[in-house]
C-alpha positions in Angstrom: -18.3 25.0 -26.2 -14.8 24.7 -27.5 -14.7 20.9 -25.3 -17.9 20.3 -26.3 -17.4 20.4 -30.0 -13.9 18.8 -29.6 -16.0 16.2 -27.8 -18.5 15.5 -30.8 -15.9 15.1 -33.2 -14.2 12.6 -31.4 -17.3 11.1 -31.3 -18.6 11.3 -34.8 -15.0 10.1 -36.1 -15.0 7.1 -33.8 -18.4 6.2 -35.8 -17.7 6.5 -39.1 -13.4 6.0 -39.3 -11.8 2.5 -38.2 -10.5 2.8 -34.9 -6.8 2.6 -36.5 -7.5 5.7 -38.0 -8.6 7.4 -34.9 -5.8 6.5 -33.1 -3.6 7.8 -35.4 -4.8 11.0 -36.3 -5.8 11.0 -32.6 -1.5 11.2 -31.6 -0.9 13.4 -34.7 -3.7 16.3 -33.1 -1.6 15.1 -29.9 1.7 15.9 -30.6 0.4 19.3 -32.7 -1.2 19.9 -29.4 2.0 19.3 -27.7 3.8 21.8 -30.3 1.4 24.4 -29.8 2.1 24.4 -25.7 5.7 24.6 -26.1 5.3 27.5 -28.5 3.1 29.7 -26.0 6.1 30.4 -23.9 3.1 31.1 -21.1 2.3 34.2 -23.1 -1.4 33.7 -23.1 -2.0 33.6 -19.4 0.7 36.5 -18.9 -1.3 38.4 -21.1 -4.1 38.2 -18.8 -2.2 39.4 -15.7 -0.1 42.4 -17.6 -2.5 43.9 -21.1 -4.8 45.8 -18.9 -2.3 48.0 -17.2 -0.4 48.3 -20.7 -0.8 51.4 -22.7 0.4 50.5 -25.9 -1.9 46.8 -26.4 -1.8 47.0 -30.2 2.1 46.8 -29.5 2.0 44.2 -26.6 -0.5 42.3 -28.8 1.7 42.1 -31.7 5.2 41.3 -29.8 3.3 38.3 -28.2 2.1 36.7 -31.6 5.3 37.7 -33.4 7.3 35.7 -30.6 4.7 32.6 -30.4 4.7 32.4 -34.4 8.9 32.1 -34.5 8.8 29.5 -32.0 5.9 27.5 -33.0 7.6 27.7 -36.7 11.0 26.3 -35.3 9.3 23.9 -32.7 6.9 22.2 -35.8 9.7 21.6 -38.0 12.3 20.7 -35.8 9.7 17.7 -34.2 8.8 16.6 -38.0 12.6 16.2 -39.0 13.1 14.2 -35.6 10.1 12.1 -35.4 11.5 8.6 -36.4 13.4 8.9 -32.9 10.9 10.5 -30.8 7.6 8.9 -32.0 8.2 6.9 -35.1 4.3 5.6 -35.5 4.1 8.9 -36.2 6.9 9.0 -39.8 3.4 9.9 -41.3 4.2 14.0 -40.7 7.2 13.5 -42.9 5.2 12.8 -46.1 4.9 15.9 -48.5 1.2 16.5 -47.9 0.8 16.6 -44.1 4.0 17.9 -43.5 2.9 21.6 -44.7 -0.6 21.0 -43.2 1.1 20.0 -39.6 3.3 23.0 -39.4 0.4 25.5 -41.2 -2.4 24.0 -38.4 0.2 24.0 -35.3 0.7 27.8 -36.1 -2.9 28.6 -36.2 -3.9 27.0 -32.7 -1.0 28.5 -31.5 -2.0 32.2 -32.2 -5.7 30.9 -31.8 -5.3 30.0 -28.0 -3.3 33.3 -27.3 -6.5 35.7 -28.5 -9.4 33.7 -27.2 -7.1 32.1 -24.0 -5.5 35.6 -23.1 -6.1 38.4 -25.3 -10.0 38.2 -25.1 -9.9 37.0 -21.1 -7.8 40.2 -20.8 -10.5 42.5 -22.0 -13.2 40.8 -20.4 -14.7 39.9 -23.5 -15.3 36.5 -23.3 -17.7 36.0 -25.0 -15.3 36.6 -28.1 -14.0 33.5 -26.8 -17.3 31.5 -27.0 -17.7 33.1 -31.1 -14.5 31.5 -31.7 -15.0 28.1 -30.4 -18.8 28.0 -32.0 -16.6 28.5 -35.5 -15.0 25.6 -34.9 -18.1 23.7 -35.4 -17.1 23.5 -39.2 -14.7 20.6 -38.9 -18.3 18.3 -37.9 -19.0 19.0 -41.4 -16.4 18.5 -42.9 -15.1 14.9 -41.2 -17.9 12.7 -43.1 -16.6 13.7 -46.5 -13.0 12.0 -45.8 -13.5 9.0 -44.9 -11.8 7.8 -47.8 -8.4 9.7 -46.5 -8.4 7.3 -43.3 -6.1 9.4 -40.3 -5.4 12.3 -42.7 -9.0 12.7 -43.3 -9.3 13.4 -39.6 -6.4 15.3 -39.1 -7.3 17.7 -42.0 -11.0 18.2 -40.9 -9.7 19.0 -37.3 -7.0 21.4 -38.7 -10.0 23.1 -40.8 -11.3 24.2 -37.3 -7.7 25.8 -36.4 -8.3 27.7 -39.8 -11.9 29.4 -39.1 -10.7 30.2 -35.5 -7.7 31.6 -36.8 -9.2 34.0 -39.0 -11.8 35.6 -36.8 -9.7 35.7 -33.7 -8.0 38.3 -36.1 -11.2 40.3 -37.1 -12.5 40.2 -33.4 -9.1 41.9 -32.4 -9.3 44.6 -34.7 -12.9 45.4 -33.1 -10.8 45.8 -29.5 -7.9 47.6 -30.8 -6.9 50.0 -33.7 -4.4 47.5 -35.5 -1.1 49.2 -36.7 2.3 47.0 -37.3 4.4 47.7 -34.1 6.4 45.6 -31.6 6.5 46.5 -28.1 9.1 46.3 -26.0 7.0 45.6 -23.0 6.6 42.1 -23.9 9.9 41.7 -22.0 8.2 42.6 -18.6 6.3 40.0 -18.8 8.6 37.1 -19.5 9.6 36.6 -15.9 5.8 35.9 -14.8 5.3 33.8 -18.3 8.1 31.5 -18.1 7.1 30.4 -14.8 3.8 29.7 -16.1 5.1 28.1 -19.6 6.7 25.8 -17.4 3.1 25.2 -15.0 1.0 24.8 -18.2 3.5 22.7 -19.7 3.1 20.0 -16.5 -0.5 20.7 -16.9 -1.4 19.4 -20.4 1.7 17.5 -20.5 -0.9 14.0 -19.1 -3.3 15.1 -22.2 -0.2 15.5 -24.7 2.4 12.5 -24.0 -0.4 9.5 -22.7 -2.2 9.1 -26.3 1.5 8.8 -27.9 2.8 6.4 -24.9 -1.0 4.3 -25.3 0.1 3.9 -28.8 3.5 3.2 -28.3 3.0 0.6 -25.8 -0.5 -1.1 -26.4 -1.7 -0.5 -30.2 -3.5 2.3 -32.1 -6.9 0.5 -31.2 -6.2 0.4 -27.8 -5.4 4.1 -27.7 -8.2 5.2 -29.9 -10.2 3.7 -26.1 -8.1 5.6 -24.2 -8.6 8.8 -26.3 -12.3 8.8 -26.1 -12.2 7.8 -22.0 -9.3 10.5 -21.8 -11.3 12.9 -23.5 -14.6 12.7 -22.1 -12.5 13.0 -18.8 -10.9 16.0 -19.8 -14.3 17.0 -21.0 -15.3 16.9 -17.7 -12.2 18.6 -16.2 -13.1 22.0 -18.2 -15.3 22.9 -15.2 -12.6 23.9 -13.2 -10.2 24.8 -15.5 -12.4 27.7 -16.8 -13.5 28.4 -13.5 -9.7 28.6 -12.6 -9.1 31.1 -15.2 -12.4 33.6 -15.0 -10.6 33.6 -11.2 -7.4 34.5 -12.5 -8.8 37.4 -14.3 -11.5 38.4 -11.5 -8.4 37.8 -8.6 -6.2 39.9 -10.5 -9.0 42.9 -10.7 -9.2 42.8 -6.8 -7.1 40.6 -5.1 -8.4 41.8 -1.6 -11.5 38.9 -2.4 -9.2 36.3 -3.2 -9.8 34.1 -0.7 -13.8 34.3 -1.0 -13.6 34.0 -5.0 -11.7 30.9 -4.6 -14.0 29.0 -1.9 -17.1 30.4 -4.3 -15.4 28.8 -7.2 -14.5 25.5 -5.9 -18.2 25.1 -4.9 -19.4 26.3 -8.3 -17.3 23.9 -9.2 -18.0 20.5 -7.2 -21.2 21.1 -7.8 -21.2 21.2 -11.8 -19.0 18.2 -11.3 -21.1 15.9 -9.2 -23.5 16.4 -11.0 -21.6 15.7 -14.8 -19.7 12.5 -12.7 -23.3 11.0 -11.7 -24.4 11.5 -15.1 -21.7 9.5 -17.2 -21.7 7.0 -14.3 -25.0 6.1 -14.9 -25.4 6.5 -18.4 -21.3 5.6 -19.6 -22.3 2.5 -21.3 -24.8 3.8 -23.6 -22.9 6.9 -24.1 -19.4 4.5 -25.5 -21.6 2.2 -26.8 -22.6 5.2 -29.5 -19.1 5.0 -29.8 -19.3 1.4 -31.0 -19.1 -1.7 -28.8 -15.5 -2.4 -28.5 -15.5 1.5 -26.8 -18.0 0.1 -24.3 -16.2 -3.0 -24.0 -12.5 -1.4 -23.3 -13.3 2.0 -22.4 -15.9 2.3 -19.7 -14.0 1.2 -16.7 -10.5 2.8 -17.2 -13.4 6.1 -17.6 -15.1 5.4 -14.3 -11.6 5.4 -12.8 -10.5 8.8 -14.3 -13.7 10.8 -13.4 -13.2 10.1 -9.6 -9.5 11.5 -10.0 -11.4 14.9 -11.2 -12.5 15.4 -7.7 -8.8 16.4 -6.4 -7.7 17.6 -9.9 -10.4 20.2 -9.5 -9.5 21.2 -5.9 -5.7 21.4 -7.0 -6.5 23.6 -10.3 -8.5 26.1 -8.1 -5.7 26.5 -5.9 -3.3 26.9 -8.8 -5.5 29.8 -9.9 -5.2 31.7 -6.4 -1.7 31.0 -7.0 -0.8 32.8 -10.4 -3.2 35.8 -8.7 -0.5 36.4 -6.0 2.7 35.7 -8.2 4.0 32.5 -6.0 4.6 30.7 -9.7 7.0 28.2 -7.4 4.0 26.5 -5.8 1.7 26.4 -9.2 4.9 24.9 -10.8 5.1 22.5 -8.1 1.1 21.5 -8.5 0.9 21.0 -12.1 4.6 19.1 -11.9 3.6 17.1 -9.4 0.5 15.7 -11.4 2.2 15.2 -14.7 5.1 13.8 -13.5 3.3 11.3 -11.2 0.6 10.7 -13.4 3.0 9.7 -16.4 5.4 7.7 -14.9 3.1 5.8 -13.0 0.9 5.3 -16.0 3.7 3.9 -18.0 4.2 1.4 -15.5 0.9 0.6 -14.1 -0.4 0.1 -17.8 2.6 -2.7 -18.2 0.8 -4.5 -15.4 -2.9 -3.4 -15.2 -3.2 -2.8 -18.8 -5.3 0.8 -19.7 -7.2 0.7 -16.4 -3.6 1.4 -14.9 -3.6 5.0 -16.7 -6.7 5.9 -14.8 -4.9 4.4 -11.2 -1.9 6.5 -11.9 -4.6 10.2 -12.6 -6.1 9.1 -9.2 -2.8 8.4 -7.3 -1.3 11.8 -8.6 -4.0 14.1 -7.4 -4.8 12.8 -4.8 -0.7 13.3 -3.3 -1.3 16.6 -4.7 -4.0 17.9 -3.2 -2.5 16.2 0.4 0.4 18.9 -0.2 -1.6 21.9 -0.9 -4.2 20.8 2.5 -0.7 20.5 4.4 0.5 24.0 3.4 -2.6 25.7 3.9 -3.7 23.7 6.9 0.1 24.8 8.6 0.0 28.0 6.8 3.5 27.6 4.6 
């Protein structure tokens, strides 16, 4: 749900904004995205490994949104001031209006992700989760009244979103926990295990975060308004394993004695949700961009053919991640998600200088696909 309704209001503001606009707001959710990954320290998943055994969770709770709030606070403001050397088609952060807005909206997904990412996952309440995603579903309504603010339109009716789950990730706590105002000490057990995740999830959205801003950079804000759509239609599409990988987590962590069977039942729960999901926008991709508009159909369908067959590895290397975090060996889901991002991003930047956007999609095949010829190596020799 929480894809899905990202996925509509890509969709609805590719239809009714200019494409420059989409672009542009498109790098501004980016690099809030970006913010807001840096600022969960790994917290969120940690969560999921550590709350349940925790007595005090009211305390462990509040020490984990405490920290992520500080640093997402000094992260946002600290990226504004220094934008004209790290992204400067994005100087528009600096003005007085979005400036607040990007700080206020960065903090909210921040603490949003930790309850419905970890906190809920962690009381095997997901469906929590799914309430908080479905709220999101007020930025849709919201989008078509802005038009006239071009990419601040956007960015503000996506930030509305962050403000709705915000609010009743809060009141869904309270109905898990008695709520009192205490810090926990605890919070420092878990910072071994979530700094080797904060630095797994990092590599793993790092693709999602940095490509949009190096699209813009290098070909145009209408070229990367295609890209975004393609990228996020991909990614879209990638959510099938990644949610598989993390009900595993949970499920591995419960009884890690059926690890190996949970992870074998979840990459074919997975493959075949995705064959079926590739086969689907292969056959109907046209029509589906073409809603879009036609220069999405135009630029956009081919560099999205491309990424969709790089899901098939990507999946097989999340799942494996997953099994990974159950048994503590961070080193090797470090070495995974690295491996992608790095790979993927490098090779992008130079494979888009020749191949134009197509050469994004080579470089997301060529990463996971070295990938997940490690992993078969290590398990096939048993290392």
């Amino acid at each position: 749900m929480g894809a899905g309704t990202g996925f509509v209001f890509w969709v609805l503001a590719a239809k009714i904004y200019p494409a420059e606009a989409v672009g542009l707001s498109s790098a501004m959710v980016s690099a809030m995205r970006l913010i807001c990954l840096l600022s969960m320290l790994g917290l969120e998943t940690a969560i999921i490994r550590f709350l349940p055994e925790n007595r005090d969770k009211t305390a462990l709770i509040n020490s984990s949104m405490f920290t992520i709030s500080v640093v997402s606070l000094l992260l946002s403001v600290v990226f504004i001031l220094s934008v004209d050397f790290i992204a400067p088609s994005l100087k528009i952060l600096k003005s007085g209006t979005i400036f607040p807005l990007f700080i206020a909206f960065t903090l909210m997904l921040s603490l949003s992700n930790l309850t419905g990412q970890g906190i809920f996952v962690a009381f095997r309440k997901a469906e929590y989760t799914f309430i908080q995603s479905v709220s999101s579903l007020l930025r849709l309504f919201i989008l078509p009244f802005l038009v006239s603010f071009g990419a601040l339109g956007v960015f503000i009716s996506f930030g509305s979103g962050m403000i709705v789950a915000f609010i009743l990730g809060f009141v869904l706590i309270f109905k898990l926990v008695p709520y009192r105002l205490k810090l926990s000490k605890a919070v420092g057990d878990l910072i071994g295990y979530a700094f080797g995740v904060y630095i797994a999830r990092i590599f793993e959205m790092l693709p999602s975060l940095l490509l949009p801003i190096i699209v813009l950079e290098v070909l145009g804000a209408e070229m990367n308004a295609y890209f975004f759509i393609a990228w996020s239609i991909m990614f879209f599409t990638t959510m099938i394993a990644r949610n598989t990988a993390r009900s595993l987590l949970a499920e591995g962590s419960h009884d890690q004695t059926r690890l190996k069977d949970k992870a074998v039942k979840s990459l074919k729960f997975v493959f075949l949700l995705l064959f079926i999901v590739i086969a689907v926008i292969y056959t109907f991709g046209e029509p589906i961009l073409r809603f879009f508009g036609k220069g999405y159909a135009e630029n956009a369908l081919e560099v999205l053919r491309v990424l969709l067959i790089g899901c098939i590895p990507h999946s097989f290397n999340i799942i494996y991640a997953s099994a990974m975090m159950v048994v503590k060996n961070l080193k090797r889901v470090v070495a995974v998600y690295g491996g992608i991002a790095i790979t993927t991003i490098v090779a992008g930047y130079l494979l888009m200088l020749k191949f134009g956007l197509i050469g994004v999609g080579y470089a997301w095949i060529l990463a996971n696909l070295l990938v997940s010829a490690g992993i078969a190596l290590k398990i096939l020799f048993k290392s």
